[in-house]
N, C-alpha and C positions, 0 to 999 in steps of 0.2 A: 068078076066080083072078088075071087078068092087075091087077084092081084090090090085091089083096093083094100081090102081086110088086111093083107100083111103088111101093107104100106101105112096102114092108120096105127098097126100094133107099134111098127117100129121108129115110128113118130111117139109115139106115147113111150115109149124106153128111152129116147134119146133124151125129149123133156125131163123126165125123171133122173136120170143120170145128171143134168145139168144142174135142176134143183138142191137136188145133195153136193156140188160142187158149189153152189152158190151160198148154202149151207155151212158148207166147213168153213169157205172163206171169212164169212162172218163170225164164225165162231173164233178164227186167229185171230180179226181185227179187235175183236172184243178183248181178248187177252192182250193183244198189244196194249189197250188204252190203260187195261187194268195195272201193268206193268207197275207204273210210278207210284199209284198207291200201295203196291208190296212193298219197296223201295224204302218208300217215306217210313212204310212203320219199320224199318231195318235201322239201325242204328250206323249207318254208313251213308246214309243216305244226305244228310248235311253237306258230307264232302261235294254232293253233283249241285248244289246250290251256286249259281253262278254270283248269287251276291254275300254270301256266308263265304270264301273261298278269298276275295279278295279280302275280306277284310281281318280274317285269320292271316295271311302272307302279312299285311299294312305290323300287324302285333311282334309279327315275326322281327320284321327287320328293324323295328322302333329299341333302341337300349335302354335295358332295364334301369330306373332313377333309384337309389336304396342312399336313402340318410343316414352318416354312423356316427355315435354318440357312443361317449365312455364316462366313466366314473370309478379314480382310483384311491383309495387311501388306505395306505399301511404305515409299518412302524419300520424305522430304520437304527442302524447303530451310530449312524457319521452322517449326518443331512449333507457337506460339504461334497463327500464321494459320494452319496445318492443326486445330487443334483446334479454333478459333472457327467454321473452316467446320464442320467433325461437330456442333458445338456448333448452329448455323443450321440444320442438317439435323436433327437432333432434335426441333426446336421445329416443322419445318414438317411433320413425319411425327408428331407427338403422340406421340415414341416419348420413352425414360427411359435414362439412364444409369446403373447398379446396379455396375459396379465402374470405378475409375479407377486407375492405378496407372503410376509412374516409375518408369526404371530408368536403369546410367548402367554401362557398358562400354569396354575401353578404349581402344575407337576410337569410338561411337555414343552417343548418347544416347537413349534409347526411353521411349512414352508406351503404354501397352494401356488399351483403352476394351470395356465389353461393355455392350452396348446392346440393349433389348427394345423391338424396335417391332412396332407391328399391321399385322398380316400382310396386310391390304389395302395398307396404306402400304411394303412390306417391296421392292418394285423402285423405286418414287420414293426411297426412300433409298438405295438402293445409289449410283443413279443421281447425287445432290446428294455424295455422299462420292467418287465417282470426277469428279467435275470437278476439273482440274486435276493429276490423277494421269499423268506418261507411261506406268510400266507398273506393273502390280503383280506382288512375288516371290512372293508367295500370294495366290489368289482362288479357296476352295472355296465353290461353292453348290449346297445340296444340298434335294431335298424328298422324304418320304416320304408316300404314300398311307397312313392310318391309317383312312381311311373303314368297312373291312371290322372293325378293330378295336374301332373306335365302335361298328358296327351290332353286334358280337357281345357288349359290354359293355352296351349299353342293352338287350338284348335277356334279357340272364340279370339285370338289375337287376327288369324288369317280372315275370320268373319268379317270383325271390325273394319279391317286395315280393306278388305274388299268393298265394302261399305262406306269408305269413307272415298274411293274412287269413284265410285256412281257418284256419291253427292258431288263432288270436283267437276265431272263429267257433264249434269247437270247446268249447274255454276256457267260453265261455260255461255250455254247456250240461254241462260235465265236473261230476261230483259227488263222486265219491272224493280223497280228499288225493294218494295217489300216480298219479292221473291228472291231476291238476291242475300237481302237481310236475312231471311227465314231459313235457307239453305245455308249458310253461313251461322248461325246460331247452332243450324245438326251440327254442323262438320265440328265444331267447338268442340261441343260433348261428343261427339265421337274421340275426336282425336284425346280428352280429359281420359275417355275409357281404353283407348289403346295406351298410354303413356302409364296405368295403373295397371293394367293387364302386363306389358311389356315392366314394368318393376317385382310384383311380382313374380316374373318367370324370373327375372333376376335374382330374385331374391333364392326359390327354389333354385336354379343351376350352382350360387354357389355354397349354397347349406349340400348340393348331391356332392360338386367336387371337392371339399374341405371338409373332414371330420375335426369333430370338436370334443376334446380330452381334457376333463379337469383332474389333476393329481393334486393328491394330500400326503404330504409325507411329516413324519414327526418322530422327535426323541425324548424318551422319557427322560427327566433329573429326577435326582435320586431324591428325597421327600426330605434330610435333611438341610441340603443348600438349597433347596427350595424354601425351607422355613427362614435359614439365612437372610436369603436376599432377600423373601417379600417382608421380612422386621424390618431390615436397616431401609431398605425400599419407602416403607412404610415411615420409618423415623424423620427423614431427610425430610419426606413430603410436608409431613406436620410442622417440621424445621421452618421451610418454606413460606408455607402456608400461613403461619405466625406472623414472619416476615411483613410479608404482605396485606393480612389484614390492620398489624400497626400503622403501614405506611398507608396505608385507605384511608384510617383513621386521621393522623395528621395531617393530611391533605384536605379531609374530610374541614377540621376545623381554619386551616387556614383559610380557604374558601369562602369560610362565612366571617370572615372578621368584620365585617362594618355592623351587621347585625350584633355582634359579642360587643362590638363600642357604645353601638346604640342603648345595646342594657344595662351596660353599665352607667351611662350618665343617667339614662332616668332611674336607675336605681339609688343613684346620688342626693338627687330632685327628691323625690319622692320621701326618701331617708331624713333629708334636711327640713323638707315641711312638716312632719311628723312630729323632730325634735322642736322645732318651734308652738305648735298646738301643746303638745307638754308643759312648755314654756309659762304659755298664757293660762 
């Protein structure tokens, strides 16, 4: 008996040892699970995102798209040597002049220049165009992030242009007229919306790679040859002007001479009947 009793004791100890091992285990596994929700609330936790990870890398290796735009206008002593320097800064930034234009007011004389330089080159030029300047009355320089723009244009371009393969693919295998039609009618407007999507991106790539710079430059005259010229200016035109509306004038009546004959005879007529009712 006493052998059965300690046989049953030590059965019921080993159980219980076990139970508490079976115990603990559960109790790791449970922390295990709990793990990723510690995680998620940790602020690190985005990085173990298997789909957040690629698509931070995709940001990474994309170049950034930035628009530059300027706007310059100041006052100069010699427009001649201020333009030869823009003129020097052109050539050493590979950039183009595309509009040039005079103007003449009646205290200033002003020159506007708009100028497409590439946008690597776009601060060494600002930079070669402000030597020499004390201040400028305008200096806007602006740049816009278009990056997000680009990613979302090239993105519906690669859509379409996928899009317009199924339908092709399709096409193929179509065998009915009014399936072949119908499939043929998408591929149209697809291909209408790739051909605007791909302009466009055109259009952004080269507003990113060409900055666009208008300068205003100007020389004051002095306020009496200013009164000079705009008199005699003034005189000449009037001169002119004289000229010309006499010569309207006689032109004017040559033109109508058959009319001017015509009144005149029946004014003869008319004159000569008159004097006869007198008469009588």
């Amino acid at each position: 008996m006493r052998h059965i009793f300690l046989l049953s004791f030590l059965f019921l100890i080993l159980s219980g040892c076990s139970k508490a091992g079976s115990a603990n285990e559960e109790a790791i596994s449970i922390q295990a699970v709990k793990l990723p929700a510690k995680a998620e609330a940790g602020s690190d936790y985005k990085d173990a995102d298997p789909i957040a990870a690629p698509a931070s890398k995709v940001k990474q290796e994309i170049e950034q798209k930035i628009i530059k735009e300027a706007t310059l206008r100041f006052e100069t002593d010699n427009l001649e040597n201020t333009f030869n320097q823009i003129q020097k800064a052109v050539t050493n930034s590979k950039a183009r002049i595309i509009n040039d234009s005079e103007g003449k007011d009646y205290g200033t004389i002003s020159r506007n220049l708009t100028v497409k330089v590439p946008s690597q080159n776009f601060d060494r030029f600002i930079s070669d165009v402000s030597k020499g300047v004390s201040y400028f009355e305008v200096k806007n320089i602006s740049a816009e992030d278009v990056t997000e723009q680009y990613i979302d244009l090239t993105s519906r371009l690669k859509t379409k242009k996928k899009l317009e393969e199924r339908y092709l693919e399709i096409l193929k295998k179509a065998n009915k007229v009014s399936e072949i039609l119908e499939i043929e009618e998408q591929i149209s407007t697809i291909r209408e919306e790739i051909e605007s999507k791909e302009g466009q991106l055109k259009y952004l790539e080269s507003r990113v790679s060409e900055s666009t710079i208008t300068i205003e430059f100007y020389k004051t005259v002095a306020e009496k040859e200013g009164v000079k010229i705009s008199y005699g200016s003034k005189l000449w035109t009037a001169v002119k002007s004289g000229f010309y509306s006499l010569s309207d004038f006689l032109i004017s009546l040559i033109s109508v001479w058959p009319f001017v004959i015509i009144f005149i005879v029946l004014a003869y007529f008319i004159r000569k009947r008159l004097k006869r009712r007198k008469k009588e």
